[in-house]
N, C-alpha and C positions, 0 to 999 in steps of 0.2 A: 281019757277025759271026754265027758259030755261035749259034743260042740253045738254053738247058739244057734236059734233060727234066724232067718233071715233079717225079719226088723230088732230084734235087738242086736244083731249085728251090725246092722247102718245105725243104730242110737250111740253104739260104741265108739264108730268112726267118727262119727259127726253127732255130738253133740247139740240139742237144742239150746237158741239164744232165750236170756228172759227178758222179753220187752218191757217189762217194768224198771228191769236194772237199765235199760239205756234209754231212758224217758228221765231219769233221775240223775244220769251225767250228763242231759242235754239241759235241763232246769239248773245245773248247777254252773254247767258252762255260759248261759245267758246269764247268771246271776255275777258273775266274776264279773264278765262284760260291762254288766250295769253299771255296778261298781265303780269302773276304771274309768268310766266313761264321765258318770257324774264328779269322779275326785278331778279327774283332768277341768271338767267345769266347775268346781268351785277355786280351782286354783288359776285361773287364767281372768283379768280383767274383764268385766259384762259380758263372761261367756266365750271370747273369744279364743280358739284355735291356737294352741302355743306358736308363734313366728307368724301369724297373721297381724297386720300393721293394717290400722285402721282411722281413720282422724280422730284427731286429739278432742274430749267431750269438756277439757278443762280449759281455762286461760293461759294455758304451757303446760308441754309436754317434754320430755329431755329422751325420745326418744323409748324401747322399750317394748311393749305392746300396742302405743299408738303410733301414728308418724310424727315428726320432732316440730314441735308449736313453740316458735320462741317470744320472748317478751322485747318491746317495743326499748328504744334505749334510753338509757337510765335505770330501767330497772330490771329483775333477778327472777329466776324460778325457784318459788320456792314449794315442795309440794303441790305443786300444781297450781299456785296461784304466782301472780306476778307483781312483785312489791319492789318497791323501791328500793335501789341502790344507796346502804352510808357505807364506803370505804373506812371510813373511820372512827364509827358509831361515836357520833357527838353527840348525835338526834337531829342532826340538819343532813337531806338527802342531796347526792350527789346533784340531783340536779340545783336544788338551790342553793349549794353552794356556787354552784357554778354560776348563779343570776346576779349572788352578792358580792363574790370575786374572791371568796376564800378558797383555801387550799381542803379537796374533797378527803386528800388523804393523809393530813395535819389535825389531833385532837381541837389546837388551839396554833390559830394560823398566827397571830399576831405577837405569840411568846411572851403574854404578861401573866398567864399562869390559870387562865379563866377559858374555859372550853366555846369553842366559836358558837353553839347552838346556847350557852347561857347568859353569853354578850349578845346575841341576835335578838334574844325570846325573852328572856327574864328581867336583862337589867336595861337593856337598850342600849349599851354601849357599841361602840364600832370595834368587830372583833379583826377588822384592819390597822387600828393604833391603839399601840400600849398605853394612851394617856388622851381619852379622846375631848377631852375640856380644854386638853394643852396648860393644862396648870402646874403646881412643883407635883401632884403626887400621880403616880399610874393606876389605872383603873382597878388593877386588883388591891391596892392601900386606902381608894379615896373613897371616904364615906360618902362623897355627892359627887360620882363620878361623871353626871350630866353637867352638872353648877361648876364651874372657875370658881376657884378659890383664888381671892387676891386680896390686900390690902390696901384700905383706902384710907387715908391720912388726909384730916383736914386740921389747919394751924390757923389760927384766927389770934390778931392784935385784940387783947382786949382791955388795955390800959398801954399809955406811952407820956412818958414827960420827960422834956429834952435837957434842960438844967442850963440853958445859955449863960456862959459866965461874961455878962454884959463887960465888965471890966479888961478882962484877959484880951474879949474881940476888940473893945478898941484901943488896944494896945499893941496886938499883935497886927490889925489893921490900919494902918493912916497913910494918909493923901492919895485913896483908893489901890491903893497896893498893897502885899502882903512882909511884914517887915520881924517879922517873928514868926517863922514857918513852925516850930517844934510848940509854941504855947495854945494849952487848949482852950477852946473854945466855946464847948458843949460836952454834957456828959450824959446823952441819954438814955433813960431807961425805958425798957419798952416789956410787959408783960402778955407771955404770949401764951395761948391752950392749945396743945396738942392734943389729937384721941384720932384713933387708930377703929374705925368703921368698916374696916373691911371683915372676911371671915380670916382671914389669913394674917400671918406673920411676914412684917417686911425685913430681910438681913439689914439695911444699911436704910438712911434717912439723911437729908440733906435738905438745906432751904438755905435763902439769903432771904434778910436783914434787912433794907433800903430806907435811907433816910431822904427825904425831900423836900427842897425851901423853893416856894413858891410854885411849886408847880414841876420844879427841875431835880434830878440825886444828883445831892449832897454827897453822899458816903454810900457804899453796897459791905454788908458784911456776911463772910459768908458762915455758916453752923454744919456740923454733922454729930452725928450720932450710929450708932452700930443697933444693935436689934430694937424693932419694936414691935411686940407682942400684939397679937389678937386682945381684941379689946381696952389696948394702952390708953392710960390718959393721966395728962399731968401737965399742969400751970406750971411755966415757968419765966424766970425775970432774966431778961438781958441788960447787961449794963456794958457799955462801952466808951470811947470817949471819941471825940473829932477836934485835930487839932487843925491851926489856921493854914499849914499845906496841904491839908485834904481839900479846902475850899476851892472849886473850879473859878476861872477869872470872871467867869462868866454871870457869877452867884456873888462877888463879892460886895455888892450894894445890896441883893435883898438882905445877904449875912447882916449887914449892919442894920438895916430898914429892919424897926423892932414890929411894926405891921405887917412884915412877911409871914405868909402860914409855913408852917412846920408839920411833916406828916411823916410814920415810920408805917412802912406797908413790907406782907411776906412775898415774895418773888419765888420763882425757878424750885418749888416745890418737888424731891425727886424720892424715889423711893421705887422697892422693887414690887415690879406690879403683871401682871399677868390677865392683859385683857387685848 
């Protein structure tokens, strides 16, 4: 066998490098670099250094990539802004409930069925009472749950004639004392109007009657009646009679005296009312 000469025997041994190939693994390996370099900065807030803690550039921060910025109390982080606290989403915030003395973490503090921020904000009502007029109905039922609803009842005499039975008085009365207690003596009729002026309906109605000679009662009678409707009205005639032991001693000479005035007036007007 042929043997080499000298320099192609060291080419043999030792190989020459290509400086082009290792120019093209170092452009490659700065290019990887770059790479990693920029994704690590696009993935890290404004640039920063994954674990680097820096102050917080929002109004709260929870921590994170910046250091922890919390919000002032009453209110919440939220994405980096700081809003107000509703425990309860009514739409009234913690803190003002807490100014109006409602309950922050109750839809509807006062349990009439109406959410505390649509009695605060919309209708006006007090979302502290179920019924803030204090009338028969609670604010979630009453169509004017500002306005009292009540009934007012006004009763006016508007005709009266008494029927003095001249004969019976001085029969039942002589030598100024009363000597027939059971005979009567009058049978007055007295015409009265009722109407019902309030918005409301009253359960129950009640009035007295009063008759008076000269000045002094005669007689008291007392009337009731069960409902009277929103906008009641109606005339009516009272007939009764007075006999000679209703007469007080006191009255026994004007009863006779035919110049005594005679007068029937309404008294103690009662009815259920709401004011």
């Amino acid at each position: 066998m042929a043997s080499l000469n000298k320099e192609e025997d060291m080419d043999f041994l030792y190989p020459k490098k290509n400086p082009n190939k290792n120019i093209l693994w170092i452009i490659i390996a700065v290019c990887i670099t770059i790479i990693i370099i920029f994704t690590i900065y696009r993935l890290t807030p404004t640039g920063n250094v994954i674990g680097e803690n820096k102050t917080c550039p929002y109004e709260c921060c929870e921590g994170g990539y910046y250091l922890e910025k919390s919000c002032s109390n009453g209110y919440e982080c939220k994405s980096n802004e700081c809003v107000v606290k509703d425990n309860d989403n009514d739409g009234l915030s913690n803190i003002e409930e807490i100014q109006i003395g409602t309950n922050p973490n109750l839809y509807d503090s006062d349990g009439d069925t109406l959410g505390d921020y649509q009695e605060e904000k919309v209708l006006g009502t007090s979302p502290l009472d179920i019924n803030t007029d204090d009338d028969r109905y609670n604010d979630n039922t009453d169509l004017n749950p500002l306005t009292k609803d009540s009934a007012e009842i006004i009763v006016n005499v508007i005709d009266k004639n008494f029927n003095i039975q001249w004969l019976s008085l001085g029969i039942a009365i002589a030598g100024g004392g009363i000597v027939s207690p059971s005979m009567v003596i009058a049978k007055p009729k007295v015409t009265i109007d009722i109407q019902n002026m309030g918005t409301d309906y009253s359960s129950y109605f009640n009035y007295d009657i009063v008759v008076y000679v000269a000045g002094e009662e005669l007689k008291r009678i007392s009337q009731s009646k069960g409902k009277i409707d929103k906008g009641y009205t109606n005339t009516k005639i009272e007939n009764f009679e007075i006999k000679a032991e209703d007469i007080p001693s006191i009255l026994i000479n004007s009863i006779t005296n035919s110049n005594s005035e005679w007068d029937a007036r309404i008294e103690n007007i009662d009815y259920e009312k709401f004011r």
